[in-house]
Backbone of each chain as ProteinMPNN parsed JSONL, in Angstrom:
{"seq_chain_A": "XXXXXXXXXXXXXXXXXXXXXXXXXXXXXXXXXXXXXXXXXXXXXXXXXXXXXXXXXXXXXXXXXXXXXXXXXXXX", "coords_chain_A": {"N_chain_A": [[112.43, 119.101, 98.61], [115.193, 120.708, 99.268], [118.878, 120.084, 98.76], [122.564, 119.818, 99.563], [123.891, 117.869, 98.81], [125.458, 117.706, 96.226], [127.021, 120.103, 95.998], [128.754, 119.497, 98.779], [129.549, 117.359, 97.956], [131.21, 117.771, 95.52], [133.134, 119.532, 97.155], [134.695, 117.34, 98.06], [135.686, 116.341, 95.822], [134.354, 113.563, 95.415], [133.268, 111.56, 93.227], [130.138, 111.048, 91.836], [129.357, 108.276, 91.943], [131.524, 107.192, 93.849], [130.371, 108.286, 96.307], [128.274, 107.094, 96.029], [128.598, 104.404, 96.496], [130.037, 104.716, 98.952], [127.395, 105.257, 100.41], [125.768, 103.293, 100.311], [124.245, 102.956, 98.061], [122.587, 103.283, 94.48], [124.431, 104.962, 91.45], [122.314, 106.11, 90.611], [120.639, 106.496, 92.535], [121.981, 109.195, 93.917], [122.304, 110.992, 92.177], [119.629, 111.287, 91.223], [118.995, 112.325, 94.171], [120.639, 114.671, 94.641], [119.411, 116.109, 91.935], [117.119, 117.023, 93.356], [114.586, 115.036, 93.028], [114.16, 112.764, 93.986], [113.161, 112.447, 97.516], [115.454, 111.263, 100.132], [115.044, 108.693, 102.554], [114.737, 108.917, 106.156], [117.279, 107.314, 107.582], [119.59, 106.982, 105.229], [119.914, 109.778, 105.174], [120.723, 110.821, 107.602], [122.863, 108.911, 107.22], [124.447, 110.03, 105.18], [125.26, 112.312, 106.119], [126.523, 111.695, 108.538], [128.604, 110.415, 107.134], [129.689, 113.059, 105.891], [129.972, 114.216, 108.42], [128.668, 116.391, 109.333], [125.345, 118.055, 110.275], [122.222, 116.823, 109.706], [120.866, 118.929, 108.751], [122.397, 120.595, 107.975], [122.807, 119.693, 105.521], [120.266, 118.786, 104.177], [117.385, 121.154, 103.01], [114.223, 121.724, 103.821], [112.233, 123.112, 101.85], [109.57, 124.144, 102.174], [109.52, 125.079, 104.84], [111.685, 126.906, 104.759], [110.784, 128.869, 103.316], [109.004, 129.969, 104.926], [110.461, 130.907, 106.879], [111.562, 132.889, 105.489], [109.535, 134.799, 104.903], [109.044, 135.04, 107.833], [111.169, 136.616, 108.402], [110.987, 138.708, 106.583], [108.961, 140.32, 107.455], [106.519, 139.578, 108.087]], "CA_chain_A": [[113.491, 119.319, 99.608], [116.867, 121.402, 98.842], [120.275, 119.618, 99.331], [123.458, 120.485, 99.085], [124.627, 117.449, 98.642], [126.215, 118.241, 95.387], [128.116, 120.848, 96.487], [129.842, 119.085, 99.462], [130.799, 115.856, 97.119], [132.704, 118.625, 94.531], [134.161, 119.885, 97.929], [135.558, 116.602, 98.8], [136.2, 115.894, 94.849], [134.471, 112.197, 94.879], [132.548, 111.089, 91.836], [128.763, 110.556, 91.98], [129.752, 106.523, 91.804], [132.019, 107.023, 95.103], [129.652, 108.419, 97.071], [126.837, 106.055, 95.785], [129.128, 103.122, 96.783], [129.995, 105.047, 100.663], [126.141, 105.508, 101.056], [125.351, 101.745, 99.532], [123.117, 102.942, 96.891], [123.506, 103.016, 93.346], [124.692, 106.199, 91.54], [121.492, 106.879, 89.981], [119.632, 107.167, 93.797], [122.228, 109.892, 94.144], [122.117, 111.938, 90.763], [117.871, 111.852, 91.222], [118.844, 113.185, 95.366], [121.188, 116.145, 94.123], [118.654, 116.399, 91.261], [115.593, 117.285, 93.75], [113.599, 114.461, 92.334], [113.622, 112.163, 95.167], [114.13, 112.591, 98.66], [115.845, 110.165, 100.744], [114.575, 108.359, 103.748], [115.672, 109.489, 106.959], [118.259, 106.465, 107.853], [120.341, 107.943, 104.428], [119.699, 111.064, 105.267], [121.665, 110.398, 108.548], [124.269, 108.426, 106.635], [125.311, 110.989, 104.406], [125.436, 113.077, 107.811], [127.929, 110.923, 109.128], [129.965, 110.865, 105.972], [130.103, 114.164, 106.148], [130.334, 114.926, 109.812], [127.973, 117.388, 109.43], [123.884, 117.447, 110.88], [120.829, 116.404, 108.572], [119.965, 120.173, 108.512], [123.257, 121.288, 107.097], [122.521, 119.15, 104.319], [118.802, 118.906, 103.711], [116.599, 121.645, 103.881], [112.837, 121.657, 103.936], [111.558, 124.256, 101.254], [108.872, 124.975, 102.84], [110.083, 125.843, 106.176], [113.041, 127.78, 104.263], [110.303, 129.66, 102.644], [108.715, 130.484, 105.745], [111.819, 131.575, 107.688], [111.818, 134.138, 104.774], [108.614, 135.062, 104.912], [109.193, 135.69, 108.782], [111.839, 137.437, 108.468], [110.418, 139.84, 106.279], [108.56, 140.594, 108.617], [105.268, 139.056, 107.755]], "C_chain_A": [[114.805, 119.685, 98.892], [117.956, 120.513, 99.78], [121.485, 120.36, 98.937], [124.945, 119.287, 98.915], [125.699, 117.248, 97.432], [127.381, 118.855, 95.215], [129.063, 120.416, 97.738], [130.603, 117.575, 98.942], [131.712, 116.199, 96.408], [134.063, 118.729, 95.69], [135.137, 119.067, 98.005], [136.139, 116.121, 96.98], [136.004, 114.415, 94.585], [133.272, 112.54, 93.601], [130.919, 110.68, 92.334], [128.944, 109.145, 92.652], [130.262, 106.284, 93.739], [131.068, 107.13, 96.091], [127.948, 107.484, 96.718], [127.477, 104.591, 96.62], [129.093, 103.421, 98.954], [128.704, 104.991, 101.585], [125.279, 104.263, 100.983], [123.902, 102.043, 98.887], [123.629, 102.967, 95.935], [123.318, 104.918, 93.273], [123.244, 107.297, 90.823], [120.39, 107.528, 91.14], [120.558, 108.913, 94.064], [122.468, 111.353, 93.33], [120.262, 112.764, 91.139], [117.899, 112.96, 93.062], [119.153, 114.893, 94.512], [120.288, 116.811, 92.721], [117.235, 117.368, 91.934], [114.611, 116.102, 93.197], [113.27, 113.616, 92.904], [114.281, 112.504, 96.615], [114.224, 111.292, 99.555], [115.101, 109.739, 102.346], [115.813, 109.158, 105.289], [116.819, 108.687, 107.654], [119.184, 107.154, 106.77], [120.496, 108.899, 104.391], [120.988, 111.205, 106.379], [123.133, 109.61, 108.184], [125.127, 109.424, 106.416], [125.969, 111.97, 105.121], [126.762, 112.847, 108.574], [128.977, 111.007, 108.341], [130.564, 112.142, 105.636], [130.659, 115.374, 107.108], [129.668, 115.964, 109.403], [126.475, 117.163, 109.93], [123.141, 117.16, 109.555], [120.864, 117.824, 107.934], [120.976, 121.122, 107.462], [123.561, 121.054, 105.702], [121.423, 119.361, 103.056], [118.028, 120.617, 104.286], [115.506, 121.798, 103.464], [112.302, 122.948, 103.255], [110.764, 124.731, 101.513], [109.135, 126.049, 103.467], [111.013, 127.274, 105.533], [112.317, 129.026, 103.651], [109.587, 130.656, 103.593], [109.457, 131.23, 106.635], [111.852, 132.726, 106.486], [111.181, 135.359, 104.938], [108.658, 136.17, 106.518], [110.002, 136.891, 109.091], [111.47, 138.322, 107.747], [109.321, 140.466, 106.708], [106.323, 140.489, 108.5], [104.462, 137.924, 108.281]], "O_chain_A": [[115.345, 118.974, 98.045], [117.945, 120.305, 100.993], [121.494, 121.317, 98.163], [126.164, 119.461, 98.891], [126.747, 116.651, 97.679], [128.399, 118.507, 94.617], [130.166, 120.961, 97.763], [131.616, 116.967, 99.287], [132.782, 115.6, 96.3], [135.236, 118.382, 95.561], [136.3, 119.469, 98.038], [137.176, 115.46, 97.006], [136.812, 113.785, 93.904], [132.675, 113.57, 93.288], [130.765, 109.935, 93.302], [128.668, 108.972, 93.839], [129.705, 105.595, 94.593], [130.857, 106.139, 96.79], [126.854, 107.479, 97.283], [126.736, 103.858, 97.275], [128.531, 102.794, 99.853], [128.647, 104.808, 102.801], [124.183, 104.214, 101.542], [122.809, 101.532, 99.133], [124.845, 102.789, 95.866], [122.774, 105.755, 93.993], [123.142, 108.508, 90.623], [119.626, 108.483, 90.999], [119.821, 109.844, 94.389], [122.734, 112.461, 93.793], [119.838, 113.915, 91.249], [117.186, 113.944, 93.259], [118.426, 115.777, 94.06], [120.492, 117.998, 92.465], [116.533, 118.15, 91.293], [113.55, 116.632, 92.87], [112.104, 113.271, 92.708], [115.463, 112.75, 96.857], [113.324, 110.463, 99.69], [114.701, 110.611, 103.118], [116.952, 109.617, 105.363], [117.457, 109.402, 108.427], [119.753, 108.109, 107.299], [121.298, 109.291, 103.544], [122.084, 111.642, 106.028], [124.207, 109.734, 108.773], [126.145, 109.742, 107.03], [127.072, 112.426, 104.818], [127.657, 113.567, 109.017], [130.061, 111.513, 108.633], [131.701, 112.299, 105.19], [131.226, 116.462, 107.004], [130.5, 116.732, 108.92], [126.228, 115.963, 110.047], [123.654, 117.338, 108.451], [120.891, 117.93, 106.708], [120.67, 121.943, 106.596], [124.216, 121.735, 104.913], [121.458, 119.748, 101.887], [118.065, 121.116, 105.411], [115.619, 122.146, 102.289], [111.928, 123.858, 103.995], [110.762, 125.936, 101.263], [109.116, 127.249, 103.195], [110.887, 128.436, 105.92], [112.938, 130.07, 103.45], [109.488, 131.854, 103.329], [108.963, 132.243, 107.131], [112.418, 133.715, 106.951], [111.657, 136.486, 105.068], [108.458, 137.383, 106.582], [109.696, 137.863, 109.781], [111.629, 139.324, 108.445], [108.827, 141.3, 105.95], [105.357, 141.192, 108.794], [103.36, 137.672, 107.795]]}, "seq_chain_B": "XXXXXXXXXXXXXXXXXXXXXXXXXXXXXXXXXXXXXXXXXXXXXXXXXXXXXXXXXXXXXXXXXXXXXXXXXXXXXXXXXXXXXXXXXXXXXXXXXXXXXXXXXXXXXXXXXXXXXXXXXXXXXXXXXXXXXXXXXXXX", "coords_chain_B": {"N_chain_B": [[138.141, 109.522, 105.242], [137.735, 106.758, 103.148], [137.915, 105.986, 100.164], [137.329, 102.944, 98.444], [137.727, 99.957, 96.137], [137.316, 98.185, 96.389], [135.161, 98.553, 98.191], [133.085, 99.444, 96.834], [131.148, 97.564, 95.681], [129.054, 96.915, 96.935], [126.569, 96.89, 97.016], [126.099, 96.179, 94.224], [126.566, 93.763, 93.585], [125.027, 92.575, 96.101], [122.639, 92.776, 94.496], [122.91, 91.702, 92.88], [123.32, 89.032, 93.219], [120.801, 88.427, 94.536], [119.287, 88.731, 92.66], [119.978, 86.238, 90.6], [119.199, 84.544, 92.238], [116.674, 85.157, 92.328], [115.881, 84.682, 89.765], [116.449, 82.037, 89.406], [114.597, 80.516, 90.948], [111.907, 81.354, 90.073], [112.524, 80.217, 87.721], [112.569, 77.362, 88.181], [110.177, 77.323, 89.289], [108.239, 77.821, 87.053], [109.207, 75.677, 85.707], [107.695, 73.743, 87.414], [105.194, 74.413, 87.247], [104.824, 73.537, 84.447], [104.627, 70.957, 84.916], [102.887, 70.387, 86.324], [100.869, 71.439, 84.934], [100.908, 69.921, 82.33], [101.288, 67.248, 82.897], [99.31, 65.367, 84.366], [98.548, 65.03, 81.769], [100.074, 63.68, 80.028], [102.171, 62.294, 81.113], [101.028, 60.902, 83.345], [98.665, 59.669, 83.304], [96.248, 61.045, 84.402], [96.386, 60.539, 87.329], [95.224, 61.14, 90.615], [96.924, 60.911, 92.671], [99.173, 61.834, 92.097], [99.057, 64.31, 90.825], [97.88, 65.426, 92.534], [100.601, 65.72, 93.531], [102.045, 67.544, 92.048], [100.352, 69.844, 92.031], [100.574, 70.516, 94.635], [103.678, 71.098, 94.672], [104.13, 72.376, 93.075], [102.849, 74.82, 94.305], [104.509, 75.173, 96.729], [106.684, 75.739, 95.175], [106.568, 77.863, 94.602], [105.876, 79.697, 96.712], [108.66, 79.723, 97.68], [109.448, 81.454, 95.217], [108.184, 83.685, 95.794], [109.441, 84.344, 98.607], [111.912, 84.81, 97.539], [111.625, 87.122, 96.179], [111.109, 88.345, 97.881], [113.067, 88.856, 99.743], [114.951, 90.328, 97.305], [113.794, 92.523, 96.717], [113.361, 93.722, 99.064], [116.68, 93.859, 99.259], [117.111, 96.134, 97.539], [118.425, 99.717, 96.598], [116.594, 102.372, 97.776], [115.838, 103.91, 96.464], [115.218, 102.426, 94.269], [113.873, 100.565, 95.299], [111.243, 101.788, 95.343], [110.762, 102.406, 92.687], [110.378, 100.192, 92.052], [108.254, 99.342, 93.691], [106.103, 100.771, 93.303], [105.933, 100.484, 90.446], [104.895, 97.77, 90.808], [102.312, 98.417, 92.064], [100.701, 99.727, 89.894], [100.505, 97.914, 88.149], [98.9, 96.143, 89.959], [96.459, 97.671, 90.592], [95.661, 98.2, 87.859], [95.359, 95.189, 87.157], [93.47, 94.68, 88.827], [91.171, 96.117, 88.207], [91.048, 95.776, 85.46], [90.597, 92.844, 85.15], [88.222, 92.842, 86.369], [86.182, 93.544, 84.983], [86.807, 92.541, 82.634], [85.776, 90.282, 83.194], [83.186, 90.706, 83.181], [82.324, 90.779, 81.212], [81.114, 88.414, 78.805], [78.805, 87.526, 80.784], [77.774, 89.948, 80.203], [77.493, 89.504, 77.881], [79.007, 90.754, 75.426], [81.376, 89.537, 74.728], [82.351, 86.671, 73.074], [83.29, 84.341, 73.79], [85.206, 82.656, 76.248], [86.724, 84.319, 78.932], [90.182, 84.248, 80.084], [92.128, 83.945, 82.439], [94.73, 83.849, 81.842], [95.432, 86.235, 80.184], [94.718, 88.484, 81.423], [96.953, 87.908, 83.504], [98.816, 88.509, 81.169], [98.909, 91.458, 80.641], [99.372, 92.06, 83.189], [102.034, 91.977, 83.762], [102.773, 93.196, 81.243], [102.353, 95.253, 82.382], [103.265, 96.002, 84.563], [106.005, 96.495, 83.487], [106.121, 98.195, 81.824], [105.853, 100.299, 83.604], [107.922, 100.154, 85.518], [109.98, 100.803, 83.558], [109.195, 103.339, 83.431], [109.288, 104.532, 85.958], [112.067, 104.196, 85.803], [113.117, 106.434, 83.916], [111.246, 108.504, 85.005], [113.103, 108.797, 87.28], [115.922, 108.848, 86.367]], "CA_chain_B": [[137.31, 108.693, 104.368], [138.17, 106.29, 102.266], [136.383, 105.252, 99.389], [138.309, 101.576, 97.627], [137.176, 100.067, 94.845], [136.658, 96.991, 97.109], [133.645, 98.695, 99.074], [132.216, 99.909, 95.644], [130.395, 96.906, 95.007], [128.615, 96.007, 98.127], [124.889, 97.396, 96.093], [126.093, 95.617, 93.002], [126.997, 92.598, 94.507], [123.819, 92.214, 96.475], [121.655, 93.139, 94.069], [123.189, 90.466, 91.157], [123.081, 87.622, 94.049], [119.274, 88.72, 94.845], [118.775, 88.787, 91.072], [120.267, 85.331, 90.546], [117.872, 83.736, 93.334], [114.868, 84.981, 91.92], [115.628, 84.115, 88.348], [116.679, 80.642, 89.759], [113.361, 80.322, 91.634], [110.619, 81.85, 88.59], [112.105, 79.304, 86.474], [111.576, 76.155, 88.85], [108.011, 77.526, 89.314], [107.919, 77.639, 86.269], [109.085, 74.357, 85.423], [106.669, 73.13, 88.02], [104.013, 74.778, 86.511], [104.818, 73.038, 83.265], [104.567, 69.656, 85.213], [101.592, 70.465, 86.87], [99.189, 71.051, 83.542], [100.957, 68.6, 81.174], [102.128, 65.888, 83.442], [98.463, 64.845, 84.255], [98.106, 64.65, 80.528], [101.118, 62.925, 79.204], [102.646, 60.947, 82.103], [100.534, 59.969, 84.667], [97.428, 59.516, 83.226], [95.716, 62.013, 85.25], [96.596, 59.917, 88.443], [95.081, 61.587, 91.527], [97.9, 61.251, 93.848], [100.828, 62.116, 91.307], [98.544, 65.21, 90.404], [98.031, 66.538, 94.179], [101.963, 66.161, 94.471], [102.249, 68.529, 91.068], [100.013, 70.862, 92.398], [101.837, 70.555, 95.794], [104.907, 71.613, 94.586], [104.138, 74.163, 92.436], [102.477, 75.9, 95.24], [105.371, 74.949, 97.524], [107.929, 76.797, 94.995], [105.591, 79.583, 94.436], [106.51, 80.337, 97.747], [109.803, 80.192, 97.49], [109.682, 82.242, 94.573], [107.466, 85.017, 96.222], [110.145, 84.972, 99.593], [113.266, 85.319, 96.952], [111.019, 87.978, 95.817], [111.065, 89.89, 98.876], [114.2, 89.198, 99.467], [115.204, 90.719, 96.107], [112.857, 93.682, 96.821], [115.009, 94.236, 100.406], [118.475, 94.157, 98.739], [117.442, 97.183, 96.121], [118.22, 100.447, 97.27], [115.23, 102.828, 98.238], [115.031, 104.389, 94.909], [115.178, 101.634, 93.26], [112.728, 99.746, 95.584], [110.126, 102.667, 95.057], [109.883, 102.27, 91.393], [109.297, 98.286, 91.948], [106.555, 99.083, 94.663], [104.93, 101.766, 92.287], [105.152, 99.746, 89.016], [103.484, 96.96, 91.388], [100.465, 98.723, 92.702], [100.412, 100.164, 88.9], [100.227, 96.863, 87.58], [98.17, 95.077, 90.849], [95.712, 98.589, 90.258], [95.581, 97.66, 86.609], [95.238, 93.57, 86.532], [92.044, 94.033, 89.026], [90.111, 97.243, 87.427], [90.619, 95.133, 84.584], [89.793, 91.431, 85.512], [86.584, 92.663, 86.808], [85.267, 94.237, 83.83], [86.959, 91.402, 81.313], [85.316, 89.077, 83.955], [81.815, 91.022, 83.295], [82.294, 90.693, 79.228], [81.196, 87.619, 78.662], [77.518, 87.357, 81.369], [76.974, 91.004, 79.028], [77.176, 89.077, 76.061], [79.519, 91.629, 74.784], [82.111, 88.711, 73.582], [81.621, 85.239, 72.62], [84.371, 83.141, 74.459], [85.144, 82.847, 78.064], [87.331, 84.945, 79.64], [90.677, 83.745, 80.328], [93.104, 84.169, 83.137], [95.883, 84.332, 81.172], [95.591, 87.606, 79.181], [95.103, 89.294, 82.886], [98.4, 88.021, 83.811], [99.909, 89.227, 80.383], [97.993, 92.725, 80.899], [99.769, 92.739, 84.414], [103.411, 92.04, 83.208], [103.165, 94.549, 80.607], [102.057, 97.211, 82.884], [104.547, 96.113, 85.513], [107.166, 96.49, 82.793], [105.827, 99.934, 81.534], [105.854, 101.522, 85.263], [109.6, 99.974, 85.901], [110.905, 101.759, 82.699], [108.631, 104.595, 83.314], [110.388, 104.859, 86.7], [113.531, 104.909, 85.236], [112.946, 107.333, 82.983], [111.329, 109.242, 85.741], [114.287, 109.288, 88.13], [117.125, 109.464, 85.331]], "C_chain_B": [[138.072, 107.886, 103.83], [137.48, 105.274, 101.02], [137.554, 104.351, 98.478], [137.231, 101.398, 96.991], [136.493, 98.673, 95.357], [135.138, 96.988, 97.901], [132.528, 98.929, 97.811], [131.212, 99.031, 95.812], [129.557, 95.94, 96.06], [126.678, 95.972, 97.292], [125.127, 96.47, 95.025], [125.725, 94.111, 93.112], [126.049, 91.497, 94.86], [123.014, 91.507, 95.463], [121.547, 91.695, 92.785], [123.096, 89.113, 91.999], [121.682, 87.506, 93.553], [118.778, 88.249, 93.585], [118.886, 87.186, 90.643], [119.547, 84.286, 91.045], [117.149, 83.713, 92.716], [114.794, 84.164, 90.473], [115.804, 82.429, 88.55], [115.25, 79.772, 89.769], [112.277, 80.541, 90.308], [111.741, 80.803, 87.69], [112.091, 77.835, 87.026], [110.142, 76.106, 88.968], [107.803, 77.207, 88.497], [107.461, 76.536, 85.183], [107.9, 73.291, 86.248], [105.318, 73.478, 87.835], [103.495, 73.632, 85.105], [104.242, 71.441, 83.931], [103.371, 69.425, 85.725], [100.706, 70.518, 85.67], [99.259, 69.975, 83.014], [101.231, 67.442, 81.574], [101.115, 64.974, 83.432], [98.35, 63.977, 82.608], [98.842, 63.273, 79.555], [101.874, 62.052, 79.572], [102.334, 60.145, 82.665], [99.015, 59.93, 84.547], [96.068, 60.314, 84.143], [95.469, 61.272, 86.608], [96.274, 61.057, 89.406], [96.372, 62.332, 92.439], [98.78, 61.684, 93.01], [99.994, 63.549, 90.883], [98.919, 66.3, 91.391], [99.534, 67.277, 94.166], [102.384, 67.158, 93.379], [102.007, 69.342, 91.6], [100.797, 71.427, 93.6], [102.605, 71.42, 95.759], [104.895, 72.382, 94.249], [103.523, 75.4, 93.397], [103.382, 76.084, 96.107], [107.092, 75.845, 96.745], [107.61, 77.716, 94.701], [106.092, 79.801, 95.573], [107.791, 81.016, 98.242], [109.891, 81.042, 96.506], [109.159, 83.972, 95.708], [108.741, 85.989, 97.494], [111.335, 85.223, 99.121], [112.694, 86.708, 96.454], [110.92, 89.048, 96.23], [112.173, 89.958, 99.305], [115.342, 90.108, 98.334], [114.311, 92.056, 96.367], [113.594, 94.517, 97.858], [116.207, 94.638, 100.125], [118.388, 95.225, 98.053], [117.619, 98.389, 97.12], [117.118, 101.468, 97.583], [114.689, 103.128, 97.126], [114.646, 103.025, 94.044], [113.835, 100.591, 93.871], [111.297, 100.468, 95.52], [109.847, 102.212, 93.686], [109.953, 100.77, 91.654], [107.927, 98.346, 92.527], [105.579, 100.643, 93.29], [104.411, 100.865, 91.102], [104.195, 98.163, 89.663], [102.45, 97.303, 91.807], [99.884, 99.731, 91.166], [100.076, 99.011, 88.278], [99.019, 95.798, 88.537], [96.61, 96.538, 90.414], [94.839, 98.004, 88.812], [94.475, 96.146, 86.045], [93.82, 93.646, 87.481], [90.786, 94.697, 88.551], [89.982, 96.006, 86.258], [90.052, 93.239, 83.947], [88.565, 91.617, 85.675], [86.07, 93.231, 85.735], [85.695, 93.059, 82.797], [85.94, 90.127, 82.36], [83.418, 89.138, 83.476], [81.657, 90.913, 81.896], [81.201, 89.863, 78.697], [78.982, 87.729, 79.284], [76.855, 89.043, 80.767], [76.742, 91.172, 77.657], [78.122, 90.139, 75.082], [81.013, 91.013, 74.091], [81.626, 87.271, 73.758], [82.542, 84.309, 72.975], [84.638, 83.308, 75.644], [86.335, 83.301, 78.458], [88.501, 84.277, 80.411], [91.577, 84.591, 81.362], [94.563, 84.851, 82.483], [96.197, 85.563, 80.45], [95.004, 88.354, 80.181], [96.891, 89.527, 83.353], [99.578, 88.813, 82.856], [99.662, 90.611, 80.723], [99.267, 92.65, 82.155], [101.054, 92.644, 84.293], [103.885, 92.788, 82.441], [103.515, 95.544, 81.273], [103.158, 97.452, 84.008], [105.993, 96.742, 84.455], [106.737, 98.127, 82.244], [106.312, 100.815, 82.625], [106.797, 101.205, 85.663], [110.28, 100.921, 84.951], [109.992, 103.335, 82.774], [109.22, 105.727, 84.833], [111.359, 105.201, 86.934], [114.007, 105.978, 84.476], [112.77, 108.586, 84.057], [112.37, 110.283, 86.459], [115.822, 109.452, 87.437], [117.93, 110.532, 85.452]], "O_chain_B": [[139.268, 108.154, 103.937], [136.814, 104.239, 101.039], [138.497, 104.907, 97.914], [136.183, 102.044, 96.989], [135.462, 98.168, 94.913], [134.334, 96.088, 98.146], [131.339, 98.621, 97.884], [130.16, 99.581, 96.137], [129.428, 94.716, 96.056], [125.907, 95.018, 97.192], [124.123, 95.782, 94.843], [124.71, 93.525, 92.732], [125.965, 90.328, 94.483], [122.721, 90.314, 95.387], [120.665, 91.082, 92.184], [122.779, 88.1, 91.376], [121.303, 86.839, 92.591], [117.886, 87.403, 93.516], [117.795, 86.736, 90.293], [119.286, 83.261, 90.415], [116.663, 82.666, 92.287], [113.972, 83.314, 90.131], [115.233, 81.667, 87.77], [114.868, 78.845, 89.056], [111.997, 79.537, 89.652], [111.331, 80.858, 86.531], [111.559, 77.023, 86.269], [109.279, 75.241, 88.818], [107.11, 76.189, 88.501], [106.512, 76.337, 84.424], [107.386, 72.292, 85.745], [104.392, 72.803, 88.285], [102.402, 73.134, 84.837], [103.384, 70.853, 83.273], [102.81, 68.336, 85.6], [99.861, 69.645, 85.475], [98.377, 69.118, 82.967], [101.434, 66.539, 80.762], [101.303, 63.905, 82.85], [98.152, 62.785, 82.371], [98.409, 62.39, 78.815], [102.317, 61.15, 78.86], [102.794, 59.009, 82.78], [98.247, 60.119, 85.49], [94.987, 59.756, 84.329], [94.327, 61.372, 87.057], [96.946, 62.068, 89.199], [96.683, 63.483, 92.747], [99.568, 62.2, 93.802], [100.911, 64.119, 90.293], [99.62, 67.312, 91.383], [99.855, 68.428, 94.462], [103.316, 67.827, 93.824], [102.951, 70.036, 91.976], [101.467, 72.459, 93.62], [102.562, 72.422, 96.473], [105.472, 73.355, 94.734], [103.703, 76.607, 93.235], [103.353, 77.235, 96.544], [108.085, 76.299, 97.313], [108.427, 78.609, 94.475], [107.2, 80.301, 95.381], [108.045, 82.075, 98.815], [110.752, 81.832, 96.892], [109.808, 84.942, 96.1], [109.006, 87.189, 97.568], [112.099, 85.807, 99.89], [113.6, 87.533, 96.332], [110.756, 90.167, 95.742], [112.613, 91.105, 99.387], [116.465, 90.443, 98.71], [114.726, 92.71, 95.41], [114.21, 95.571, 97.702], [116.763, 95.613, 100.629], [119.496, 95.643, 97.718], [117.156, 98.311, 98.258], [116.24, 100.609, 97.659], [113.56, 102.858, 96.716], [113.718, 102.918, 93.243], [113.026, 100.007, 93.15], [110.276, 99.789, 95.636], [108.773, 101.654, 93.462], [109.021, 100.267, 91.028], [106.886, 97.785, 92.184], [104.494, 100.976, 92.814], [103.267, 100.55, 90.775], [103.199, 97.647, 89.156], [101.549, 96.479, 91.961], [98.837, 100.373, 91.246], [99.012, 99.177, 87.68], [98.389, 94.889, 87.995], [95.668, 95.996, 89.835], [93.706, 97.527, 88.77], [93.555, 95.979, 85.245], [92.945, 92.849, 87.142], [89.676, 94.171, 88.467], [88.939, 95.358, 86.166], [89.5, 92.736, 82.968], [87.732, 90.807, 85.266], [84.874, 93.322, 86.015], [84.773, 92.643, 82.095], [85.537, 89.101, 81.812], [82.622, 88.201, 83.42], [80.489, 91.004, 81.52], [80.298, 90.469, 78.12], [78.069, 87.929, 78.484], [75.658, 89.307, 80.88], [76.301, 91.964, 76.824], [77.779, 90.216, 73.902], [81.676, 91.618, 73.249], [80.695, 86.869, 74.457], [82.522, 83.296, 72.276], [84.191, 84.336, 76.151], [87.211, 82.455, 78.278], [88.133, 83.676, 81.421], [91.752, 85.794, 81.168], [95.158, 85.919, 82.629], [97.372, 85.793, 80.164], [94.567, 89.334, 79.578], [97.658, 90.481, 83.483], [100.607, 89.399, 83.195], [100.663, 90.99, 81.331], [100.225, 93.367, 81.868], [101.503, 93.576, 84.961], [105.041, 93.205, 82.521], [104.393, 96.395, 81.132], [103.741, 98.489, 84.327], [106.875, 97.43, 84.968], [107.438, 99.09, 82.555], [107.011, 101.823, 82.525], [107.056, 101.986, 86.579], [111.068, 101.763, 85.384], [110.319, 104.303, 82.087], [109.453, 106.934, 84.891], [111.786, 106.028, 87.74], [115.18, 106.348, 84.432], [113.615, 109.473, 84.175], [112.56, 111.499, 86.445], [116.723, 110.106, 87.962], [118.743, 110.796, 84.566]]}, "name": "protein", "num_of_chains": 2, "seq": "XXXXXXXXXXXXXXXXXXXXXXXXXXXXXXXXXXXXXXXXXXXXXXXXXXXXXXXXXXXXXXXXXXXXXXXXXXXXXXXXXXXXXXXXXXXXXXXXXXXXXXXXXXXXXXXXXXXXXXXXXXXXXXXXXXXXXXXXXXXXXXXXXXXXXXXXXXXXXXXXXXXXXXXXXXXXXXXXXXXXXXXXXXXXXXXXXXXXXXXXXXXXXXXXXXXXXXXX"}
């Protein structure tokens, strides 16, 4: 699963640590997320959502699917 | 938002309470373990009733150990409670593949002393301890 949570923690300029503390995990659950190496349950998933005011989807997205929406669109 | 330095440590916090419990608990067991083999031997003359209440207890803070246990398992956060439940069904995987075959050693004549409990349990503490740092390593 692709995130982007990486890129909207630079946006806001907190530290791995901060946002490990806002989401009540430690900072290494959130290094291995933005890593790809684990994905989060869907209660954190929804957190981070909230902390961001943004949806799940604008966050996470499902490589598959993302691969298939390509796929479709090229008209296949 | 606001991220203080006061909310930081709500994971830490937990986690060093949780931690504190259990280590509390595994070394009363422990001690009640101790009282339970040698007490028969050295105190109470292997007295029946002063035996039962050894055994008793030690089964009675086994318990408590096991529910600080899950308590302590609850408080971690997901990642962190994944590699405990992995390096446990790596180590519970482990300690019974290999009980039953050290168990079969012995009626195949293939060693010459009887098969002890105890070098299962070490076997399953290793491997727990392998598949925690192998976890960490993992998710790093």
């Amino acid at each position: 699963m692709k995130n982007r949570l990486k890129v909207l923690r630079a946006e806001r300029d907190w530290t791995q640590a901060q946002l490990a503390d806002e989401l009540d995990v430690s900072r290494q659950t959130i290094n291995a997320i933005e890593k790809g190496k684990f994905d989060p349950s869907l209660p954190l998933a929804f957190k981070a959502a909230r902390l961001f005011k943004l949806s799940i989807e604008d966050i996470f997205q499902d490589e598959g699917a993302a691969e298939q929406g390509e796929y479709s669109q090229g008209g296949y | 938002m606001s991220i203080t330095k006061q909310e930081s440590s709500k994971l830490a916090a937990r986690t060093g309470r949780n931690t504190a419990n259990l280590r509390n608990w595994a070394l009363a067991w422990v001690i009640t373990c101790f009282i339970a083999v040698f007490g028969p031997k050295w105190w109470w003359d292997f007295n029946t009733l002063l035996s039962s209440i050894a055994v008793s207890l030690n089964l009675a803070v086994g318990a408590g150990m096991i529910l600080s246990n899950r308590r302590y398992l609850q408080g971690l956060d997901e990642l962190h409670r994944k590699i405990f439940l992995d390096a446990c069904a790596l180590s519970l995987g482990v300690g019974l593949i290999t009980a039953t075959a050290y168990g079969m050693l012995k009626n195949v004549k293939l060693i010459a002393f009887e098969p002890d409990i105890n070098h299962v349990i070490i076997l399953m503490c290793l491997t727990f301890l392998v598949g925690t740092i192998a976890g960490h390593r993992k998710y790093a």
